[in-house]
Steps between C-alpha positions, in 0.01 A plus 500: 500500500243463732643271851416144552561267820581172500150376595245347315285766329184486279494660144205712452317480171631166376259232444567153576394245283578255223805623269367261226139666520326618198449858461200740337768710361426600160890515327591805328781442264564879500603552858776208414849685631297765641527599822353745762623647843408214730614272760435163675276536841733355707704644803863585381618085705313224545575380850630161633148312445330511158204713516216578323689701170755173534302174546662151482219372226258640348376807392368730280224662309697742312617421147830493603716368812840347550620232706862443602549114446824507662753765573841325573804633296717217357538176424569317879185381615297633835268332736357845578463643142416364182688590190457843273156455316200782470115492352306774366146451454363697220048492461569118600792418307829416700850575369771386688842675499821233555440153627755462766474129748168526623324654269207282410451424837491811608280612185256219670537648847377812374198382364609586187251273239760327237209517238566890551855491422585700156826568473865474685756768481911408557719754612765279468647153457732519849370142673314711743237637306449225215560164705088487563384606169473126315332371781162696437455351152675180610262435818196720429426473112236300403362434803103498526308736678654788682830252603652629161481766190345344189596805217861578427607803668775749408869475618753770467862535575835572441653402103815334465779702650725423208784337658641149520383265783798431796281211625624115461329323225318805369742647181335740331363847595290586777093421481282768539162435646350351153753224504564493859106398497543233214807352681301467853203316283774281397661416837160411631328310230493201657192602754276644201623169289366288772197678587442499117545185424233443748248731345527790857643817439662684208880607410510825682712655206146554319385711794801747511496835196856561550689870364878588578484884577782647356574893537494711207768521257507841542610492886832345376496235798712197482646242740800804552273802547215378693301739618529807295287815531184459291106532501266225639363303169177274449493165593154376528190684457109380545186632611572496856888583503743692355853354573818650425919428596770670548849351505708475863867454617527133667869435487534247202132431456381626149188593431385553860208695497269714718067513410276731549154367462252842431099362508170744583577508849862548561808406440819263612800492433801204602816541485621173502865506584705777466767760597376870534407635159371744329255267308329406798430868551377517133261232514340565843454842456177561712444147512232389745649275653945421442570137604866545577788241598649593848859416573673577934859472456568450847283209502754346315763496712338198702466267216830402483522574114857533348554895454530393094106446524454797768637691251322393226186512660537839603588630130160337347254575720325794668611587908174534648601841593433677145163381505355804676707710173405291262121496533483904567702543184273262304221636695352189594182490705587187703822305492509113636797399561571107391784262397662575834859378545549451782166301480534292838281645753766376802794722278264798447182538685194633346542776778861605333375515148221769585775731702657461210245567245403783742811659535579495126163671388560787801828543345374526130169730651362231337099539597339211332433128669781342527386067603712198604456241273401153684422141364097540394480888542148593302472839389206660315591765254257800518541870367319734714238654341 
């Protein structure tokens, strides 16, 4: 891997422009899940300061570009980084990957157009990644003009997990994100009620296509066995965007997936949150671009976090230190690393975290990019011709 300092540097070859811009890309449903020897022009770290390749708003004019939302790891809130969320822009169309606190705002902060939004992915149901995810439709739907989206869009995420409920005052088994969905429209109605009542707005359960994604039958997965071996499957498919999962160990949590999204112009994988697999290595295989959670265990130690929780947070996520393995094994182009625990800039500087990231791709002679993930990071996606 090529060296990097700690200053600010430019990328070469990235524009910057508007990540919700329309594109003169014709799509070409046979190139799909293809994919060609290429890689991101950017330098292997992005420096302290955003630069051109990492902008705080704005843009693109490539058909597709992501933009970190926010990049904190867990459910305590930060001051200095907003909760786990992504958004892909595909020829215009935005997808957004997890909906952790902060999402919508930051989706606004971006200058990401809500009229553009088409679809949001779950990873998970942990607090961290859902607890924004009624507030788009809640907030934004049915709203005139650009303030809101007007044409249901898709929502997809994990099934039922097929065992009972431990929470007070809510027997029965656990809601997957169909019902978890039909339960939040519930909790809320009195806002829509109002508002319709008074002939403004719309229930924002008529904007929302949702689907629980459940794994194959064939991986033999269950709330016991987790994660097993398998082969990424379909989720979603359209003329701009193939998407497929792939099923990942998250202590308890089941289904927790990862998503590759393959389109004309590259392609992008997240991880959402995991321990080291093998399935991560399955579905990013020469990915573009691998979105990867990013766990420092000695960050830990200043929390002041019972060693029950240490523990358990060390067995269900990934120490930032494989990161460097994992993307030369998967043969990544570009890995960003996001969800980063600890997230707290005064725990672990931004400094730290590329040492880190730096050290573990010299150790894997790992010769791809290998980014920091920060709050509002914009990233065209480009193969080189």
């Amino acid at each position: 891997m090529c060296g990097a300092n700690e200053n600010e540097q430019s990328a070469p070859g990235i524009p910057a422009s508007s990540p919700g811009g329309q594109s003169q890309h014709t799509s070409r449903r046979a190139l799909l899940g293809a994919v060609t020897a290429s890689a991101l022009a950017v330098t292997p770290l992005i420096g302290a300061s955003q630069t051109a390749a990492a902008t705080s708003s704005s843009g693109s004019g490539t058909g597709l570009a992501l933009t970190l939302l926010g990049t904190n790891g867990g459910p305590p809130p930060l001051a200095n980084r907003y909760g786990i969320s992504s958004a892909l822009v595909v020829n215009g169309r935005t997808y957004v990957v997890d909906c952790g606190r902060g999402a919508l705002t930051q989706y606004l902060r971006a200058d990401l157009s809500l009229p553009s939004l088409a679809g949001i992915f779950l990873t998970h149901l942990h607090s961290d990644h859902i607890v924004d995810y009624f507030a788009f439709p809640l907030l934004a739907a049915g709203a005139a003009g650009a303030q809101g989206f007007q044409k249901p869009i898709d929502v997809y995420g994990p099934g039922p997990a097929g065992i009972a409920s431990t929470v007070t005052g809510a027997p029965g088994p656990l809601p997957g994100t169909v019902e978890m969905t039909k339960l939040a429209g519930q909790a809320y109605a009195a806002s829509p009620t109002f508002f319709m009542t008074e002939h403004a707005g719309i229930d924002p359960a008529t904007l929302l296509n949702v689907h629980d994604v459940l794994p194959p039958t064939t991986a033999g997965a269950s709330a016991t066995h987790t994660a097993p071996a398998m082969q990424p499957f379909t989720v979603m498919e359209n003329d701009d965007v193939k998407v497929t999962a792939i099923l990942v160990p998250h202590g308890a949590v089941f289904p927790a997936y990862a998503y590759r999204f393959d389109t004309d112009y590259g392609s992008v994988v997240f991880s959402g949150d995991t321990a080291p697999s093998p399935n991560i290595i399955a579905l990013a295989r020469n990915a573009d671009v691998l979105v990867h959670e990013a766990l420092y265990p000695a960050g830990l130690a200043g929390l002041g976090l019972p060693q029950t929780l240490i523990d358990h947070i060390l067995t269900t996520h990934t120490d930032v230190a494989k990161l460097g393995e994992i993307a030369a094994e998967s043969d990544a182009r570009t890995l960003v690393a996001t969800h980063l625990g600890p997230g707290d800039t005064a725990v672990v500087p931004d400094t730290t975290w590329r040492r880190l990231l730096r050290t573990s791709a010299r150790h894997a002679d790992y010769h791809g990019h290998m980014l920091l993930g920060t709050d509002l990071l914009h990233l065209p996606v480009q193969r080189q011709r």
